[in-house]
SEZAVEX-635787 format. One line per field, with one value per residue (C-alpha): x, y, z negated. Coordinates in steps of 0.1 Angstrom, whole numbers. Each point is the difference from the previous one (the first is absolute). Example, Ala and Ser with C-alpha at 12.3 -4.5 7.8 and 13.67 -1.06 7.14 Angstrom:
2
u = (123 | 14)
v = (-45 | 34)
w = (-78 | 7)
This chain:
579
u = (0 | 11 | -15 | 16 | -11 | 12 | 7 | 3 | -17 | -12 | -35 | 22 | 18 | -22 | -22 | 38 | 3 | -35 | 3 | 29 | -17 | -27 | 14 | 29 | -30 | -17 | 29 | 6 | 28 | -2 | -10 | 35 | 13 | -29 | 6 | 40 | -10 | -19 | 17 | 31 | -19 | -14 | 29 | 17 | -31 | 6 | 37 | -14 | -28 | 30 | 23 | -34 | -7 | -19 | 12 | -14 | -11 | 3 | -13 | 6 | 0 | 22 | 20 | 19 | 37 | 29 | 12 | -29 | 9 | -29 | -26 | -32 | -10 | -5 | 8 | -17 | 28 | -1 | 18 | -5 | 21 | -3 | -13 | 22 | -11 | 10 | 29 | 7 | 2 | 31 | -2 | -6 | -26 | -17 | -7 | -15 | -9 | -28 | -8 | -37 | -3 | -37 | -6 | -37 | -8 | -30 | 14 | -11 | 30 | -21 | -7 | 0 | -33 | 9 | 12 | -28 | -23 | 8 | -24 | 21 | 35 | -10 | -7 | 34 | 17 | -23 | 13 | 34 | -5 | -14 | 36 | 19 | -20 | 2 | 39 | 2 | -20 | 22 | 27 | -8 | -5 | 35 | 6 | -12 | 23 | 25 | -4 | -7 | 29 | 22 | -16 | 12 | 39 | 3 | -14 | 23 | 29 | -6 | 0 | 31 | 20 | -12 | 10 | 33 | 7 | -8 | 24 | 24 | 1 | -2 | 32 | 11 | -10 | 16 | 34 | -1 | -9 | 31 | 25 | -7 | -2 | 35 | 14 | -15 | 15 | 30 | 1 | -4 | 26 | 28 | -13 | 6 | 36 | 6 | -15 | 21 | 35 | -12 | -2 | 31 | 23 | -12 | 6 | 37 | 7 | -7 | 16 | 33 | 8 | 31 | -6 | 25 | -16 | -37 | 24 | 15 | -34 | -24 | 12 | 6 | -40 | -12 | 26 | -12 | -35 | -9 | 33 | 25 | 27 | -5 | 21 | -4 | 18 | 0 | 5 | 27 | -5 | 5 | -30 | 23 | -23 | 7 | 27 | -1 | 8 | -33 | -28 | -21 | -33 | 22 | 6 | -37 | -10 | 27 | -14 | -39 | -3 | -19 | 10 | 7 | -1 | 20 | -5 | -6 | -38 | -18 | -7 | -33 | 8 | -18 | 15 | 32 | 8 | 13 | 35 | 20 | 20 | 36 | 29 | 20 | -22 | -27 | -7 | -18 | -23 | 11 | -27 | 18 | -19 | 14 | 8 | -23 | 2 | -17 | 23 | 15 | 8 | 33 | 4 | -11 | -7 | 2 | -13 | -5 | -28 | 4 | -14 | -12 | -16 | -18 | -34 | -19 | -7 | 33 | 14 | -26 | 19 | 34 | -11 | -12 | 28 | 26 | -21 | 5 | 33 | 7 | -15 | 21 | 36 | -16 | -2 | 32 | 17 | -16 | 11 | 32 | 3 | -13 | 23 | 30 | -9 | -9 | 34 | 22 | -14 | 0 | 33 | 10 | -11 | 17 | 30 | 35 | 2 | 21 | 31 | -2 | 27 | -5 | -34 | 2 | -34 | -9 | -30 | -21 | -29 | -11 | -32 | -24 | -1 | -36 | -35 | 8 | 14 | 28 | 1 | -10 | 27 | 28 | 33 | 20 | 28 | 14 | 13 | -13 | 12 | 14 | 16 | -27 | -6 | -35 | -11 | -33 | -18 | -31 | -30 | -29 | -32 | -8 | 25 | 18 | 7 | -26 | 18 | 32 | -8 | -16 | 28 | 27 | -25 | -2 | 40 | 5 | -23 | 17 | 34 | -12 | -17 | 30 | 22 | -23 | 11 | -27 | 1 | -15 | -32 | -9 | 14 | -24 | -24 | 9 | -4 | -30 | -16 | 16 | -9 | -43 | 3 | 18 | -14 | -34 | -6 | 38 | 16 | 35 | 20 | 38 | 19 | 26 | 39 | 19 | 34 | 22 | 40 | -6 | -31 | 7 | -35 | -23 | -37 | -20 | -38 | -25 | -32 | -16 | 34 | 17 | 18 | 36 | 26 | 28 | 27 | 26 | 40 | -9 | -20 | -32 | -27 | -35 | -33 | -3 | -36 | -9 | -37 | 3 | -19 | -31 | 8 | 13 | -30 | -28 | -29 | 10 | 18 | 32 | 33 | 23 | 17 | 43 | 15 | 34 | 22 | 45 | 17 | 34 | 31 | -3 | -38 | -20 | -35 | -20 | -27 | -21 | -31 | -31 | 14 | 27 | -11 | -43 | -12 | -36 | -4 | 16 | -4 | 29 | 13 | 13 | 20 | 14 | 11 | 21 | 13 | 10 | 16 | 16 | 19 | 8 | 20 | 31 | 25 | 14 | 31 | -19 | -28 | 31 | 21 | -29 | -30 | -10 | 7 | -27 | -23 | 1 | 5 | -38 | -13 | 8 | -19 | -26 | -12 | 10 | -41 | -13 | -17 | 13 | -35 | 8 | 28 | 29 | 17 | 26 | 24 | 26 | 13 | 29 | 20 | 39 | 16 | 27 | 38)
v = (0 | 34 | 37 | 31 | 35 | 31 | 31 | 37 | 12 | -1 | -21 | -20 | -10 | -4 | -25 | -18 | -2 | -8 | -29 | -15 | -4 | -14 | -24 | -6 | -11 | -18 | -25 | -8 | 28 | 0 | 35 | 8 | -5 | 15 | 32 | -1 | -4 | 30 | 20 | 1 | -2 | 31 | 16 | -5 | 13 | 30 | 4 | -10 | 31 | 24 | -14 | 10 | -19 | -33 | -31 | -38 | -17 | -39 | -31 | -31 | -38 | -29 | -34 | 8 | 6 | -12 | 37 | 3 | -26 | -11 | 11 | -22 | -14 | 36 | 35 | 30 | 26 | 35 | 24 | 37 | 13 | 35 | 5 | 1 | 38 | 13 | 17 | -32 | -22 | -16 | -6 | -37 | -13 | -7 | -32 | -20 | -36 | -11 | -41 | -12 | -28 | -7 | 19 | 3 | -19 | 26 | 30 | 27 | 18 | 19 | 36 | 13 | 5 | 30 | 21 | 23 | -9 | 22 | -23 | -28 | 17 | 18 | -42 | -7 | 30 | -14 | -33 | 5 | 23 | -33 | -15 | 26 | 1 | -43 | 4 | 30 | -25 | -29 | 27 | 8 | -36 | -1 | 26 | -16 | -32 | 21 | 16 | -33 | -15 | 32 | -8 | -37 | 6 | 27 | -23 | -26 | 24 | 8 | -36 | -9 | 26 | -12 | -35 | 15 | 15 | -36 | -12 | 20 | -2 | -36 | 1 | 21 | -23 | -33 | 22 | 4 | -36 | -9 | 23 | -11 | -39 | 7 | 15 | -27 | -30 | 27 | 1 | -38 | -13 | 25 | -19 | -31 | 11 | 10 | -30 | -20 | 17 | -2 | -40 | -5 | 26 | -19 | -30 | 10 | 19 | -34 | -20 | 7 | -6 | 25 | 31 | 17 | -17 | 14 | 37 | -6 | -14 | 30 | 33 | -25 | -6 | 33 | 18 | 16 | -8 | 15 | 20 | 16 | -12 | -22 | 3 | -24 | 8 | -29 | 12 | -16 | -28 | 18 | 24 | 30 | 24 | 18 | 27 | 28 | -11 | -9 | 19 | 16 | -15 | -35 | 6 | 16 | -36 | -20 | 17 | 0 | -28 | 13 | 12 | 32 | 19 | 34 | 19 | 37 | -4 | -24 | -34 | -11 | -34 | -23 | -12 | 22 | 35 | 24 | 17 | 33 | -6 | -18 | 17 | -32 | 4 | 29 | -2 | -34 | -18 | -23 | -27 | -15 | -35 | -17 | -37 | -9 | -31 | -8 | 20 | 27 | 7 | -19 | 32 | 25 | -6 | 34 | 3 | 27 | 3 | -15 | 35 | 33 | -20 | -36 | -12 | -3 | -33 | -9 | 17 | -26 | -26 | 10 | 4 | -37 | -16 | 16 | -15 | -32 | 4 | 8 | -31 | -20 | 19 | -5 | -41 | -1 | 18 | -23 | -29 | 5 | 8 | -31 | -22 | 18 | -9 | -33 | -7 | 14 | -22 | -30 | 4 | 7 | -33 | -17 | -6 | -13 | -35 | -24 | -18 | -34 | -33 | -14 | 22 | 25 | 29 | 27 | 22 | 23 | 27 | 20 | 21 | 8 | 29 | 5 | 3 | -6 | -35 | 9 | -22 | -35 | -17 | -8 | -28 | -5 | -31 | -8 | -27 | -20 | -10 | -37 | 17 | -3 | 22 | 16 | 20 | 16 | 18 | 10 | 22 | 20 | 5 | 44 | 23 | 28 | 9 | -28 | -24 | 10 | 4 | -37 | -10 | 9 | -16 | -33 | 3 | 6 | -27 | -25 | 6 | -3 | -32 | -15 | 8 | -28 | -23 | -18 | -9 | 21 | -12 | 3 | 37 | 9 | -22 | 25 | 28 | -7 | 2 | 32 | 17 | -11 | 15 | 33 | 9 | -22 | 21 | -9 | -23 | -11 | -30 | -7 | -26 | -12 | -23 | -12 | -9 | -19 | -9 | -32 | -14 | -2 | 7 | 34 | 4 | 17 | 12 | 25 | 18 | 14 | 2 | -2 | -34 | 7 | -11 | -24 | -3 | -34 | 7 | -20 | 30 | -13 | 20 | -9 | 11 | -10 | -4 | -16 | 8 | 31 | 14 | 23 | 38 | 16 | 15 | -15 | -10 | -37 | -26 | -18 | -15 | 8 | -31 | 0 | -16 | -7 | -2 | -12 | 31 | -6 | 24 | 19 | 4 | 30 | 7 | 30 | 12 | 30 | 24 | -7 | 38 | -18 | -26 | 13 | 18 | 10 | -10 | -35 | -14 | -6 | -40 | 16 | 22 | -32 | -17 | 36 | 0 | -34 | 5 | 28 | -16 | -29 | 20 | 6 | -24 | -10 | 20 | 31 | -5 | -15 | 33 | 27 | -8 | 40 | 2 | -30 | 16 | 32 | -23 | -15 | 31 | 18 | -27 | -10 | 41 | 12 | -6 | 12 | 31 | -1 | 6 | -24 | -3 | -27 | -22 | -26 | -16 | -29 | -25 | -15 | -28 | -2 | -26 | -18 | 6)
w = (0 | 8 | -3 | 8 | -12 | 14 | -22 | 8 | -31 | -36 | 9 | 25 | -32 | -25 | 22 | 12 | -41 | -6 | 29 | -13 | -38 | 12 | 21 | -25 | -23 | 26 | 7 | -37 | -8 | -38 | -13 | -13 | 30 | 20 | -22 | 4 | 36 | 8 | -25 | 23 | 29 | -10 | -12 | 34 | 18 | -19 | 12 | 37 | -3 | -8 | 24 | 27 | 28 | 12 | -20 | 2 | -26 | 2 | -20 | 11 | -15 | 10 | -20 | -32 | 13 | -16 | -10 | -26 | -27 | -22 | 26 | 6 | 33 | 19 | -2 | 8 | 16 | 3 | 23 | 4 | 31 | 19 | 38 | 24 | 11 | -38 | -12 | -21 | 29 | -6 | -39 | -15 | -9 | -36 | -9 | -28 | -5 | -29 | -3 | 6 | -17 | 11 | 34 | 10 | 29 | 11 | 3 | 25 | 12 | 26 | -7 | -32 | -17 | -17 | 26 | 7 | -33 | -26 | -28 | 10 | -2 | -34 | -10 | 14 | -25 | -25 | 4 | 5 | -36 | -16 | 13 | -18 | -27 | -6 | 8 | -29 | -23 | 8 | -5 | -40 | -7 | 12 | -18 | -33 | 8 | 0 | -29 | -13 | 13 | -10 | -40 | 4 | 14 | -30 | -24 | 17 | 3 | -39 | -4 | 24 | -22 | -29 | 7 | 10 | -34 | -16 | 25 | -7 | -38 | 4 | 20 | -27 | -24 | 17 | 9 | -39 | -8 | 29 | -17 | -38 | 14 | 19 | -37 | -20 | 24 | -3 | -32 | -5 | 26 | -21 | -29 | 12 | 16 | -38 | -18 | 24 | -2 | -41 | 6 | 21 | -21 | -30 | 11 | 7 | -25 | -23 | 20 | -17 | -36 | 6 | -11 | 22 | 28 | -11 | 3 | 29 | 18 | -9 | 17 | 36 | -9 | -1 | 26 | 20 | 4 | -35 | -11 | 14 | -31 | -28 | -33 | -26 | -31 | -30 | -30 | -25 | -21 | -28 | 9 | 14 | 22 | 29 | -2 | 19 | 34 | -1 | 11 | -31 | 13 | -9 | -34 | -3 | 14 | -15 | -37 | 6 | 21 | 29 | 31 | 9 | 30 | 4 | 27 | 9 | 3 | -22 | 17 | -12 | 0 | -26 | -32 | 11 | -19 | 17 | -8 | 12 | 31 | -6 | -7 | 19 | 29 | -1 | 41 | -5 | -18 | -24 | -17 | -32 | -11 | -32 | -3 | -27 | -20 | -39 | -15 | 16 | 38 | 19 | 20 | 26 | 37 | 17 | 37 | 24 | 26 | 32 | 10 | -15 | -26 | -12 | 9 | -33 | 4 | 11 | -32 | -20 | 25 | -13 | -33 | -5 | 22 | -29 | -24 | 14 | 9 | -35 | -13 | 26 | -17 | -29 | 1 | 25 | -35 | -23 | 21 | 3 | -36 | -7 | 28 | -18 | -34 | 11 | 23 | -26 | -28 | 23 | 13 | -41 | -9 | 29 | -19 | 11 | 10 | -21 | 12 | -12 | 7 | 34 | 8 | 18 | 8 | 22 | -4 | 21 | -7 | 24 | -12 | 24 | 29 | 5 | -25 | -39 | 2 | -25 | -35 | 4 | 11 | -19 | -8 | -28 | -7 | -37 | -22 | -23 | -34 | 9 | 34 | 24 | 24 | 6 | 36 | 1 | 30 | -10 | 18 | -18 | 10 | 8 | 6 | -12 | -36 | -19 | 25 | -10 | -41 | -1 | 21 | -24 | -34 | 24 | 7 | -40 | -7 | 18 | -16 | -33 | 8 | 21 | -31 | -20 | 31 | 24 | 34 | 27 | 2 | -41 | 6 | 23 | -16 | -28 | 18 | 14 | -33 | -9 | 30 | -2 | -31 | -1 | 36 | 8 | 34 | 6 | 18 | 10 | 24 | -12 | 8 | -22 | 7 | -28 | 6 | -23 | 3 | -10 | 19 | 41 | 4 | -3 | -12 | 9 | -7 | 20 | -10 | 32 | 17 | 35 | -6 | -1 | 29 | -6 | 21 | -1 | 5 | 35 | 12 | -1 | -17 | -13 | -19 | -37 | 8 | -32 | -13 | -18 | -28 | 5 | -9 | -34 | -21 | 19 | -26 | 2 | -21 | 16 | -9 | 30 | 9 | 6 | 29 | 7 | 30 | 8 | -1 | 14 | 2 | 29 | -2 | -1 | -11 | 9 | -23 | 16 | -2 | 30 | 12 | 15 | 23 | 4 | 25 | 5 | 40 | -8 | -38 | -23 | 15 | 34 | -24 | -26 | 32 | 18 | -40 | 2 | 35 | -11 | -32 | 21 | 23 | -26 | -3 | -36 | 2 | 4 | -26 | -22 | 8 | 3 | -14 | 0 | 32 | 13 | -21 | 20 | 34 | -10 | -4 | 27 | 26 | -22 | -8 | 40 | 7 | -35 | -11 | -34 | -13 | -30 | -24 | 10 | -22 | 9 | -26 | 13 | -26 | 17 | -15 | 5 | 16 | -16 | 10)
């Protein structure tokens, strides 16, 4: 369909305008639309009637074309271009496209009712008003969805920042949670580190019973990680303090006992006072922590800051490690006390060995090197009244200075009996009696020889003992493995029994402690048989010329795998040959 208007004035319009509405509405243009429609239509009328002139109006439908997206199945287009005899000839045309989405199939597009009936054009007006006025309707409901609308984004914008501020203190809030979680697991793994260098120092630190070792070991502990230096100052056994050398804050420390911490601003740290800057070193910190023990303090430890100045907790660190570093000089003192007392009175009661016709004796005691082993072990050789000989090696149960004191009552004890006479076993028999009773929670193994010039043979008794080694002038050696007695002091009743062995010239017996021949990995019978090997490698010139000397030649292979953590005893009883 196709109509065509022609235009040379205002009426010419205004029925081109009225036309196009009416047939807008009459192939299904929706009112909006229809309105936008003759609303520029009209507007470029208006230009065309200024411009002056014939101009031509034309409608026309057709198919929807591809260069109208979303139109429906036809389109009604408009084009308004001027006559070829005006003074716009030349000038494009105006064009507009509207979708008809329901085209009337009846539609007269012969001449134009309204062209010369003014009832019918004032209908048109009318009817193109009702258009404008349904588009200015549809219009303020628009309006009011707006405004609806605009109500819902502020309230949505309100609640959008709203939602931000909760968002944003909850960040704030779980930045805060991550920061105090980060200083707590902080915190806790420094803890640990302490509570572990605490352990392992400990452990080193009593690992020693030296007290010069417990010195030497603490400053390589604690430089550099938690001080720069480390002086540890021990004071004099007989209770001397620090002179002045010393930093004041030590003798503060050394006469309060608590540690002290002089600086040239106060440290804070807890349990520590705070002192005036050193005079021996006022452009550092110095933290003075006594050595305290039950009675007084050993000393001072004095340590400067690995940096400007101590952690408080590790100043609660160092305090407590020189706490127990104290106790550790403390028992390595007390120790070593004791070992001396004990060695000097065991080695006092190890008396010179007798000489006597045709017997000849060689003794060794070697205390131990390691733990306090000291003061159980012990020897002892001596005549009887009718000329007899009597050779002990004995062993008490415990170490250090009880060891050593029962030692020297059982050594005493056995004199007096031997001077009454009785053969090894009643002594220990003897013995054995003496011991359950003076010391119940004692006990003791001995082994006793008794040599006399006129018998060619030896008895011998044990209680609990390593059985003694024999060796013939031939050079063969073996085991007096004769049943023993049980152990000295043990809550039982027993007659040790004597047994007797040939003793020829040239024969040597070995009597001997378990430190000797036992060692832990292997038992104490691989050790008899390297003692037996080893006294069977001397021929009878040398034990006949040097019977000190073959003493030292078993020791020296028999101890060469031994950690001397137990006393050793070893006494030969060699008889002489005859010339």
């Amino acid at each position: 369909m196709t109509r065509t208007w022609q235009i040379t004035d205002v009426t010419d319009a205004a029925r081109a305008r009225i036309g196009t509405a009416r047939l807008a509405a009459a192939f299904g243009v929706p009112p909006v639309e229809r309105a936008r429609l003759t609303a520029s239509l009209g507007a470029q009328l208006r230009l065309c009637l200024a411009k002056g002139g014939t101009w031509r109006l034309t409608l026309e439908t057709g198919p929807v074309s591809r260069t109208v997206p979303g139109a429906g199945e036809s389109v009604l287009h408009a084009v308004v271009t001027p006559s070829p005899r005006t003074a716009a000839a030349g000038q494009p045309p105006w064009r507009v496209t509207v979708p008809c989405p329901e085209a009337a199939a009846d539609v007269d597009v012969g001449a134009d009712p309204v062209a010369d009936d003014p009832e019918l054009l004032a209908q048109a007006l009318l009817g193109t008003d009702e258009d404008t006025a349904l588009v200015l309707e549809r219009l303020s409901e628009q309006e009011g969805l707006v405004e609806f609308h605009r109500e819902e984004l502020q309230q949505t914008n309100q609640g959008v920042v709203a939602l931000h501020a909760e968002l944003d203190a909850a960040g704030r809030a779980q930045r805060e949670a991550f920061a105090a979680e980060r200083k707590a697991r902080t915190e806790a793994e420094n803890a640990r580190r302490r509570l572990t260098f605490l352990a392992d120092a400990s452990a080193v630190l009593t690992a020693s019973l030296d007290h010069h070792e417990i010195v030497r070991r603490l400053p390589e502990l604690l430089v550099p990680e938690y001080a720069a230096s480390v002086d540890i100052w021990l004071f004099d056994q007989d209770g001397d303090r620090p002179g002045p050398a010393h930093a004041a804050a030590a003798v503060v420390a050394a006469r309060t006992g608590r540690p002290q911490y002089a600086a040239a601003h106060p440290g804070g740290l807890p349990g520590v006072d705070d002192q005036p800057p050193s005079a021996l070193a006022p452009e550092r910190p110095l933290l003075c922590i006594p050595l305290p023990t039950r009675q007084a303090p050993l000393g001072v430890v004095t340590l400067s800051p690995p940096g400007e100045r101590w952690d408080a907790d590790d100043a609660v660190m160092l305090v407590e490690l020189t706490r127990r570093a104290s106790i550790a000089i403390d028992h390595a003192q007390r120790y070593q006390h004791n070992r001396d007392i004990a060695e000097t009175l065991q080695r006092a009661l190890l008396t010179e060995l007798p000489a006597p016709p045709g017997l000849a004796l060689a003794a060794r005691y070697l205390p131990a090197t390691h733990g306090l082993n000291i003061g159980g072990d012990w020897y002892d050789a001596f005549r009887q009244p009718d000329g007899g000989v009597i050779t002990v090696v004995g062993d008490v149960t415990g170490h250090g200075l009880r060891a050593a004191v029962m030692m020297s009552q059982l050594r005493t004890a056995l004199r007096a009996y031997a001077v009454d006479g009785g053969s090894p076993g009643q002594l220990l028999t003897r013995l054995h009696t003496f011991l359950h009773h003076l010391q119940p929670d004692l006990f003791a193994t001995a082994v006793i020889a008794r040599f006399h010039p006129d018998d060619p043979t030896v008895t011998w008794a044990a209680a609990g003992h390593p059985p003694p080694v024999l060796r013939t002038p031939d050079g063969r050696v073996r085991t007096l493995d004769a049943k023993p007695g049980a152990m000295l002091g043990i809550p039982l009743r027993q007659e040790i029994a004597d047994h007797t062995v040939p003793m020829a010239p040239g024969s040597t017996l070995a009597l001997y402690t378990d430190g000797l021949v036992e060692r832990r990995a292997r038992g104490i019978d691989p050790g008899i048989a390297r003692l037996a090997d080893a006294l069977g490698s001397f021929g009878p010139a040398e034990l006949d010329a040097d019977l000190e000397g073959s003493a030292d030649g078993i020791l020296r292979p028999m101890l060469s795998d031994s950690e001397r953590d137990d006393d050793v005893c070893l006494l030969l009883c060699h008889l002489r040959g005859t010339d």
